[in-house]
MDAnalysis code that builds the backbone (N, CA, C; Angstrom):
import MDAnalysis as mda
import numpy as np

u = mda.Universe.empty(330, n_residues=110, atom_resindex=np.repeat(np.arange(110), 3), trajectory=True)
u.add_TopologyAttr("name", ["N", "CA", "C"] * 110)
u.add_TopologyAttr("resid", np.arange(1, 111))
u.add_TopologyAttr("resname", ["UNK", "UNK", "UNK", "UNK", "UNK", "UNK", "UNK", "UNK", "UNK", "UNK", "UNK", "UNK", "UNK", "UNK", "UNK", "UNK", "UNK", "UNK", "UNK", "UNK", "UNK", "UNK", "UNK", "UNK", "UNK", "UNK", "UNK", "UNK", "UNK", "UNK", "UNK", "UNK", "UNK", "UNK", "UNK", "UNK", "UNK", "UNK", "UNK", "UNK", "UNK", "UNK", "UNK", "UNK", "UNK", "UNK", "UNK", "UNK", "UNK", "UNK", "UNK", "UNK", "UNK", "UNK", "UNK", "UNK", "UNK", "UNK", "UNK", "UNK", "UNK", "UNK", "UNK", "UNK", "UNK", "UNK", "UNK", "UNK", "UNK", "UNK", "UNK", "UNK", "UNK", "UNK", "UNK", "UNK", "UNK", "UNK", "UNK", "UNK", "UNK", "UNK", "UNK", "UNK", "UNK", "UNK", "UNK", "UNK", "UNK", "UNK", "UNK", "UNK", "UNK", "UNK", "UNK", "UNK", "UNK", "UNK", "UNK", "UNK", "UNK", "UNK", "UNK", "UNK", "UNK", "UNK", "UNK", "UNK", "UNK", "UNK"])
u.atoms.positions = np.array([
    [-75.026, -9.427, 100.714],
    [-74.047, -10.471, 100.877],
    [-73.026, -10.332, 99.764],
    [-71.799, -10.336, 99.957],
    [-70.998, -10.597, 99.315],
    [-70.551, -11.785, 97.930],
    [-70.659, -11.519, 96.964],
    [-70.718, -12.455, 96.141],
    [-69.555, -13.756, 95.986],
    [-67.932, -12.872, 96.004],
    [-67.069, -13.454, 96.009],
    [-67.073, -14.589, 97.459],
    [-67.170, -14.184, 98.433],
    [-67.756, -14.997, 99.543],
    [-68.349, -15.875, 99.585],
    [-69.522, -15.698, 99.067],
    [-70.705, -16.407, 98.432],
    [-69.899, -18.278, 97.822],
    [-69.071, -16.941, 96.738],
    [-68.870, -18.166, 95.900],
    [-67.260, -19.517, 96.122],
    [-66.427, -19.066, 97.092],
    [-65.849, -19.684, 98.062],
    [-66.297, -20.568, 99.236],
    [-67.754, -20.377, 99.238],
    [-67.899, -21.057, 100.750],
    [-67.789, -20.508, 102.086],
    [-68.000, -19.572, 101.876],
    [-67.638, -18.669, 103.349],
    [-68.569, -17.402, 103.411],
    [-69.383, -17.694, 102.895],
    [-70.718, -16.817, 103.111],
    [-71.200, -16.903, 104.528],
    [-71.902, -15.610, 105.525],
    [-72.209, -16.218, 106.787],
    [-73.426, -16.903, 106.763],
    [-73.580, -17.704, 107.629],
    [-74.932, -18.502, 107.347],
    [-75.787, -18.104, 108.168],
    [-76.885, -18.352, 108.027],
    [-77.535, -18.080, 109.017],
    [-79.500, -18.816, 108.748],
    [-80.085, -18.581, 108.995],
    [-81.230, -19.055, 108.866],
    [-82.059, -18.996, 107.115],
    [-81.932, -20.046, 106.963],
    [-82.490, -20.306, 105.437],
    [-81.526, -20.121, 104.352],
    [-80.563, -20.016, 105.025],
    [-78.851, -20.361, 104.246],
    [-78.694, -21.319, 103.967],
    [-77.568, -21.642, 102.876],
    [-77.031, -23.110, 102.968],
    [-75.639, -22.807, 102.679],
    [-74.616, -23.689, 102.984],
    [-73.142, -23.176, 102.926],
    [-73.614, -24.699, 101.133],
    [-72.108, -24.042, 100.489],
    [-72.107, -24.791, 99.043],
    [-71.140, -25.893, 99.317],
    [-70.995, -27.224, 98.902],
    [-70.223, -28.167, 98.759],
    [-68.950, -27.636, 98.586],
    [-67.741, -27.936, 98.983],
    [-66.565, -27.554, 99.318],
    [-66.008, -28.160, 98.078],
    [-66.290, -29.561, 97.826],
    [-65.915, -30.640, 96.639],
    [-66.494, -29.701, 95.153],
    [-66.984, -29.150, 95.588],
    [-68.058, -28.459, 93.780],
    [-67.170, -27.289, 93.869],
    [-66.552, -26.230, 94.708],
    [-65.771, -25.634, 94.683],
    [-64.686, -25.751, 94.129],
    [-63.878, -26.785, 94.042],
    [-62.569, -27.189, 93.691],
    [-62.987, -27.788, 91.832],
    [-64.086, -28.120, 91.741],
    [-64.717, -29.049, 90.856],
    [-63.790, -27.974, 89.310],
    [-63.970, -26.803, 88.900],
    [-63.289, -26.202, 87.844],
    [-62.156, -25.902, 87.556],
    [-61.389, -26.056, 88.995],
    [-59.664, -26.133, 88.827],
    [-59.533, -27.533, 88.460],
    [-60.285, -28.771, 89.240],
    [-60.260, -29.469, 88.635],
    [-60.123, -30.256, 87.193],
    [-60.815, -29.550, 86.387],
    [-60.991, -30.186, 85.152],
    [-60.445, -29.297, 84.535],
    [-59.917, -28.072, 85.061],
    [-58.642, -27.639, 84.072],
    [-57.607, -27.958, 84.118],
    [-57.115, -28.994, 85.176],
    [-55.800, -29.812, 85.192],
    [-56.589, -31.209, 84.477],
    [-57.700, -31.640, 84.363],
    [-57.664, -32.682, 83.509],
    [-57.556, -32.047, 82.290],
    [-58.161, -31.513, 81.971],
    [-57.961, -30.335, 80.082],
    [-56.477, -30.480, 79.927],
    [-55.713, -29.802, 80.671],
    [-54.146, -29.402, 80.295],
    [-53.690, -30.992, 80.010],
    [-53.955, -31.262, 81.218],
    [-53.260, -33.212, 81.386],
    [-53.497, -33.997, 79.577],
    [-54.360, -33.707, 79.046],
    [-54.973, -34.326, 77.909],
    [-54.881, -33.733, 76.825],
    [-54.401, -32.294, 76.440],
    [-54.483, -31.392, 75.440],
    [-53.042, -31.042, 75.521],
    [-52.200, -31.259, 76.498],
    [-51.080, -30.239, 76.505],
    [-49.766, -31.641, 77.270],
    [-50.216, -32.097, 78.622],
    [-49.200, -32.909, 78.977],
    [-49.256, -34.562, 77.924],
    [-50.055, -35.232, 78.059],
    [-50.094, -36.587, 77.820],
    [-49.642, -36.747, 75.808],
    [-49.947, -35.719, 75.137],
    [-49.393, -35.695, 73.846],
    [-47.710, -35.424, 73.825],
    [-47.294, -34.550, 74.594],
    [-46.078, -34.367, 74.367],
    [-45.322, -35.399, 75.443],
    [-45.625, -35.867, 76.038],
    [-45.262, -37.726, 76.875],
    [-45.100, -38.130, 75.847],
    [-46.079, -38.100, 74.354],
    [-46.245, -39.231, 73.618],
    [-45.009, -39.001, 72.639],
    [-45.276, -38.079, 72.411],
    [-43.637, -37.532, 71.046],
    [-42.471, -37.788, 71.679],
    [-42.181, -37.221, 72.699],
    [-41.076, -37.555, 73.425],
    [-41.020, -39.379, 73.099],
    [-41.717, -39.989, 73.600],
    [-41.738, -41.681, 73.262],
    [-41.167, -41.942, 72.624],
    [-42.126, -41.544, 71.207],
    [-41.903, -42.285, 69.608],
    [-40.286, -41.507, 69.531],
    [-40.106, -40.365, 69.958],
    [-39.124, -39.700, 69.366],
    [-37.612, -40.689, 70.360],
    [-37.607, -41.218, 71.467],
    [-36.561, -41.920, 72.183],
    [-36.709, -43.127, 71.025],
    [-37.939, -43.918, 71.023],
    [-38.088, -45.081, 70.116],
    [-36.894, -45.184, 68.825],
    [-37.503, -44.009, 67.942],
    [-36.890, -43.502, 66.719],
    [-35.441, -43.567, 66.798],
    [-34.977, -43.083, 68.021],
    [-33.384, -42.836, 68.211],
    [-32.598, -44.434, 68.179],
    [-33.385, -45.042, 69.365],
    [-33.258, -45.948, 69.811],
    [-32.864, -47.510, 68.481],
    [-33.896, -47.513, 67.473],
    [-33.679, -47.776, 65.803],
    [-32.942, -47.495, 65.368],
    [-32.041, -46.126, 65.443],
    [-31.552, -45.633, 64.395],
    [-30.051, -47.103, 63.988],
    [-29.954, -47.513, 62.166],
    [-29.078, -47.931, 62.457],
    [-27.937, -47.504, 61.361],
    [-27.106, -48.253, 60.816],
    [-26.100, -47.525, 59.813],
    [-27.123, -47.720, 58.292],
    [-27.054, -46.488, 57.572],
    [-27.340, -46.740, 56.499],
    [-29.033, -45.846, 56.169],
    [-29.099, -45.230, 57.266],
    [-30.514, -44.687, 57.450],
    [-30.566, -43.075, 56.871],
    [-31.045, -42.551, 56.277],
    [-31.245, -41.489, 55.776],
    [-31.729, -40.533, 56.735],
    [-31.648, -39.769, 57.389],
    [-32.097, -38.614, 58.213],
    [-32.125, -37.383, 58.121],
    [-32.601, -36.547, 58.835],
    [-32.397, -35.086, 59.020],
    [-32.419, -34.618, 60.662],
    [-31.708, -33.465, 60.672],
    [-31.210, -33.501, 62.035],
    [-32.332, -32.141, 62.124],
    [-32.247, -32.258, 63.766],
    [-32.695, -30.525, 63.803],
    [-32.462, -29.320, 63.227],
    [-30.923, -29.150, 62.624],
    [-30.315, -27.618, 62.303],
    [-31.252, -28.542, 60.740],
    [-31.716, -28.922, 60.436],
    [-31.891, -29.353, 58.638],
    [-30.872, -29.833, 57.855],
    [-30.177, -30.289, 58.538],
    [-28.758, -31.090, 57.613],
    [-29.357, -32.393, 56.959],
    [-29.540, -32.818, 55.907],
    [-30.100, -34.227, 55.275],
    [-28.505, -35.139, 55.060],
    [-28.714, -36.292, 55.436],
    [-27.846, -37.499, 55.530],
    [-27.568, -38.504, 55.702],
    [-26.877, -39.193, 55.772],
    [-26.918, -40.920, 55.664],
    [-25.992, -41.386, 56.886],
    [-26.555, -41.994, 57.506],
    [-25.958, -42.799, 59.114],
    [-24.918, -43.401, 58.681],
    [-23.606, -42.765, 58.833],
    [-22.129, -44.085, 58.875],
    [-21.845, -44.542, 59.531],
    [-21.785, -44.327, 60.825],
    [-21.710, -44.628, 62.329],
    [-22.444, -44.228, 63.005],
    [-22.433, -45.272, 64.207],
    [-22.922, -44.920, 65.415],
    [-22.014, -44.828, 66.704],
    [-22.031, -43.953, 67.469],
    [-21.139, -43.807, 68.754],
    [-21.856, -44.338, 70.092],
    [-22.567, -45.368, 70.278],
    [-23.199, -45.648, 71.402],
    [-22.274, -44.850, 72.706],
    [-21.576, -45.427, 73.197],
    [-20.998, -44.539, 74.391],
    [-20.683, -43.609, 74.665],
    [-20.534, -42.882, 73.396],
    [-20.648, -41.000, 73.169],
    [-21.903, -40.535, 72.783],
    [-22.777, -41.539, 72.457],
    [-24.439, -40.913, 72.207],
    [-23.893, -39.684, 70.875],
    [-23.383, -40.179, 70.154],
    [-22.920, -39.466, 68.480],
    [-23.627, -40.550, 67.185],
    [-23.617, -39.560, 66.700],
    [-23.714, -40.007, 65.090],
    [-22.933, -39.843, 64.211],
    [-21.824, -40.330, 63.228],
    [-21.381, -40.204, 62.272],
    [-22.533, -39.993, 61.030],
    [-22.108, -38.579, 60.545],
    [-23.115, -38.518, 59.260],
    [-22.575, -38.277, 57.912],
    [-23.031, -38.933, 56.859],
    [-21.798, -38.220, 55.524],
    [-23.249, -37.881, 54.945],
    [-22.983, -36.455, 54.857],
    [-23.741, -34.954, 54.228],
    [-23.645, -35.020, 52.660],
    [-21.999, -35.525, 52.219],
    [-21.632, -35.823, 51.040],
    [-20.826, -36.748, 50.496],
    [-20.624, -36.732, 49.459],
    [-19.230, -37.919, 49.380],
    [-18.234, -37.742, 49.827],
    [-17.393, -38.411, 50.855],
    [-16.350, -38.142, 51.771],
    [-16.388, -36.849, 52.472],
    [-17.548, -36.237, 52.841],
    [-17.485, -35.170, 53.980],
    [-18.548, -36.034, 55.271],
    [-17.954, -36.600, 56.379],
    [-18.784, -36.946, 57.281],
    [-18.474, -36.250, 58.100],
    [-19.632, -35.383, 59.001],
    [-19.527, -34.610, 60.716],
    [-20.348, -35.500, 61.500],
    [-20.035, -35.347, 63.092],
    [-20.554, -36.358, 64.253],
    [-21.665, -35.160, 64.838],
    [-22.486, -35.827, 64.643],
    [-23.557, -34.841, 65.699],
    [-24.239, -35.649, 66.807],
    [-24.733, -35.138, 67.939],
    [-25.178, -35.925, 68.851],
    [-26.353, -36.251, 68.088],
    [-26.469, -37.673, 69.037],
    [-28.123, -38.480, 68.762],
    [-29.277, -38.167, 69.030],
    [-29.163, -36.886, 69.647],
    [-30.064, -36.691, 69.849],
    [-30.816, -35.180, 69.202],
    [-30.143, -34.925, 68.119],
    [-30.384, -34.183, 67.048],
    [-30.867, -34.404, 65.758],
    [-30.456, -35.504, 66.336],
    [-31.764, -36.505, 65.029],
    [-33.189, -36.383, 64.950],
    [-33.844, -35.710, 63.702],
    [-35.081, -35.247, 64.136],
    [-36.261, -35.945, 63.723],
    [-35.724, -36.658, 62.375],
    [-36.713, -37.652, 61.316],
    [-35.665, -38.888, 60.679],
    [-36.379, -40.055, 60.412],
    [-35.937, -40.932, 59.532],
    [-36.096, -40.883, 58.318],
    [-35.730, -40.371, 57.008],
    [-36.786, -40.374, 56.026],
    [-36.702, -41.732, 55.509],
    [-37.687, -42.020, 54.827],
    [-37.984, -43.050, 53.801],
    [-37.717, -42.992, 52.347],
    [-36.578, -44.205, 52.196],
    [-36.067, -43.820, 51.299],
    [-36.737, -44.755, 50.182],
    [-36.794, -44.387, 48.398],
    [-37.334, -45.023, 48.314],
    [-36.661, -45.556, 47.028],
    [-37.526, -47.157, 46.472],
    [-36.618, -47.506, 45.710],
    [-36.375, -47.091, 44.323],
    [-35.184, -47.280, 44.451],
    [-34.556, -46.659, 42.680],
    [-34.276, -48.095, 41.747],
])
């Protein structure tokens, strides 16, 4: 008898055979979409979250860092352009989108 057969469910049957549960078949693809779902999808659902949240806070006066690593201080906000005014230095501010915002830091007191 064929093994691969066998192990699909489609072995021929015949006397003192038994065909295998069709449901127990599927049973290991199964729980490798629960594995992925829990190790791989439902964490990065979660960052994505906190990370809209984070944006969503951001207000003037907040210390950040963007994705490219630029460190800076929130002067504006562009709600309807989804921008940020940032001053990098004293009187040098560039607009980057909001959504390059990567961290808030915590600033602390002096």
């Amino acid at each position: 008898m064929n093994p691969f057969l066998s192990m699909i469910g489609m072995a021929p049957t015949g006397a003192g055979t038994q065909t295998a549960n069709p449901l127990l078949s599927f049973a290991p693809f199964l729980m490798i979409i629960v594995i992925f779902y829990f190790f791989l999808i439902r964490p990065q659902a979660k960052r994505q979250k906190e990370h809209r949240l984070m944006l969503e806070e951001l207000k003037k006066g907040d210390r950040v860092v963007t994705s490219a690593g630029i460190v800076g201080v929130i002067a504006g906000i562009k709600e309807k352009e989804g921008t940020v005014l940032l001053e990098v230095d004293k009187n040098v501010k560039i607009e980057i989108t909001k959504a390059s915002v990567a961290q808030v830091l915590k600033v602390k007191a002096e």
